[in-house]
Each structure stands twice: as C-alpha cells, then as structure tokens.
C-alpha positions as a Markdown table, in Angstrom:
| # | Residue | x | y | z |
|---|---|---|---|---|
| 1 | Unk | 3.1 | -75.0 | 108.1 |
| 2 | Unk | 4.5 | -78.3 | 107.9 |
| 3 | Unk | 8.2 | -79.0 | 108.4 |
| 4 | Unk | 10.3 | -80.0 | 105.6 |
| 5 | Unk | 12.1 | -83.4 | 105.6 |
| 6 | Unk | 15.8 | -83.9 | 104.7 |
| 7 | Unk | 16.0 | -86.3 | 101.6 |
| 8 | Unk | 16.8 | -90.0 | 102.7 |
| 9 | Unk | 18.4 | -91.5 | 100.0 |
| 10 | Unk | 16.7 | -95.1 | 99.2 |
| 11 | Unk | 20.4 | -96.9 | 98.6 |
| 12 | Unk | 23.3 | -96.1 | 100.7 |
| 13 | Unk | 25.7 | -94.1 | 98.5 |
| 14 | Unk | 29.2 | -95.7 | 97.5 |
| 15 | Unk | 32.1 | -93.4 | 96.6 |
| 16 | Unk | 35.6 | -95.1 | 95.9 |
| 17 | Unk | 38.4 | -93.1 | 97.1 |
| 18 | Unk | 42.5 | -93.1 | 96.3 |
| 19 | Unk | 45.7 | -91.0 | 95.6 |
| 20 | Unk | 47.3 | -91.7 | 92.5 |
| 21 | Unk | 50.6 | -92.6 | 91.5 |
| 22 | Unk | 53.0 | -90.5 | 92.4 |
| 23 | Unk | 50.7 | -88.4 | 94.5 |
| 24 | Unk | 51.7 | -87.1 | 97.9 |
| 25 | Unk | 48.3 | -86.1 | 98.9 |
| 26 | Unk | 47.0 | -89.1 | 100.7 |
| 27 | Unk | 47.0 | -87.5 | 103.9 |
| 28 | Unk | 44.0 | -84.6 | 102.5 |
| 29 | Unk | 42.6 | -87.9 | 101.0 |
| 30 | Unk | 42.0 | -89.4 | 104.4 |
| 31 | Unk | 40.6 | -86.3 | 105.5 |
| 32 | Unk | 37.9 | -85.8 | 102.7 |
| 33 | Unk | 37.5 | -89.6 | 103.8 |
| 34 | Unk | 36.5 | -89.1 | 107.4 |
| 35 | Unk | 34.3 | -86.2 | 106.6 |
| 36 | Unk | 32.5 | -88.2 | 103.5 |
| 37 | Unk | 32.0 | -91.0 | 106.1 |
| 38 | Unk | 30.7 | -89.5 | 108.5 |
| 39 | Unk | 27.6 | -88.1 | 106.6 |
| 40 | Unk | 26.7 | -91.5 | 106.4 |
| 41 | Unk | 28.3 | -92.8 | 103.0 |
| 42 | Unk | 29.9 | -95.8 | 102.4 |
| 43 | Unk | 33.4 | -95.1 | 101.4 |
| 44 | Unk | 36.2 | -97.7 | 99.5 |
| 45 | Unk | 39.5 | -96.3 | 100.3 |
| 46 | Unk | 42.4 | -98.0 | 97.9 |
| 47 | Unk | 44.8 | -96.1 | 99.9 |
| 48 | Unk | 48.0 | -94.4 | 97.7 |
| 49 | Unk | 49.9 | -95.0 | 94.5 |
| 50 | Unk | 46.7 | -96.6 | 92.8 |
| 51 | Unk | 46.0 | -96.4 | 89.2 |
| 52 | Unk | 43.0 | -95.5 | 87.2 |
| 53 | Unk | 43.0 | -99.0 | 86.0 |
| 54 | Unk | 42.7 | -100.1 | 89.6 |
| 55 | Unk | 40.5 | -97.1 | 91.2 |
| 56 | Unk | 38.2 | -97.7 | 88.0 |
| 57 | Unk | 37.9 | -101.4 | 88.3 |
| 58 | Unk | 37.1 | -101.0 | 92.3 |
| 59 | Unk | 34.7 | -98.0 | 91.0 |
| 60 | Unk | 32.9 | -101.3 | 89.0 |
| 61 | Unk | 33.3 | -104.0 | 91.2 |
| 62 | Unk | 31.6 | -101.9 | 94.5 |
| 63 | Unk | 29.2 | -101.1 | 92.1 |
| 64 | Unk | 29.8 | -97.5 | 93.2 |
| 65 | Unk | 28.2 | -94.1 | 92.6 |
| 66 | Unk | 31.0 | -91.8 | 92.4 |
C-alpha cells in the first residue's frame, strides 16, 4: 500500500495577526504567532492597540489568507 502524502500547499499561506485596542492579550498573541510560524506560514504581526481599519487594510495590502 502506498504511503499517503501530507498536502503541500502551492502558495505559502499569509495570516495577519494583532491585538486590538484596548486589548491586554498581546502576550497569547505572540504565542499563537510563534506556533503559526513555525508550521511554515508566513505571519504579519501589527503588534497591539491596532484597529480593524488598520488590521483589515494590512489583511488587503499582504494580500493575505486569513
């Protein structure tokens, strides 16, 4: 029986990530960060105290997936 192959995505995957305003969670932010990274995604961090209008404009800019 053959062996099955994990799925290789053709395009890397680009997921823009931030805490919002007024959020205290940045540190769990980084965390999720590091692990997301290291599976090989392509992550844009904003850092804290970003808005929607800011994380959404990155989101189009990056041209990312999530």
């Amino acid at each position: 029986m053959e062996q099955a192959q994990p799925y290789q995505p053709v395009n890397k995957v680009r997921i823009v990530t931030a805490a919002s305003l007024f959020d205290g969670h940045d540190a769990a932010i980084n965390i999720m960060r590091r692990i997301i990274q290291a599976t090989g995604v392509e992550v844009i961090h904003l850092g804290h105290d970003r808005s929607v209008e800011e994380v959404v404009n990155t989101a189009i800019q990056e041209d990312a997936n999530a």
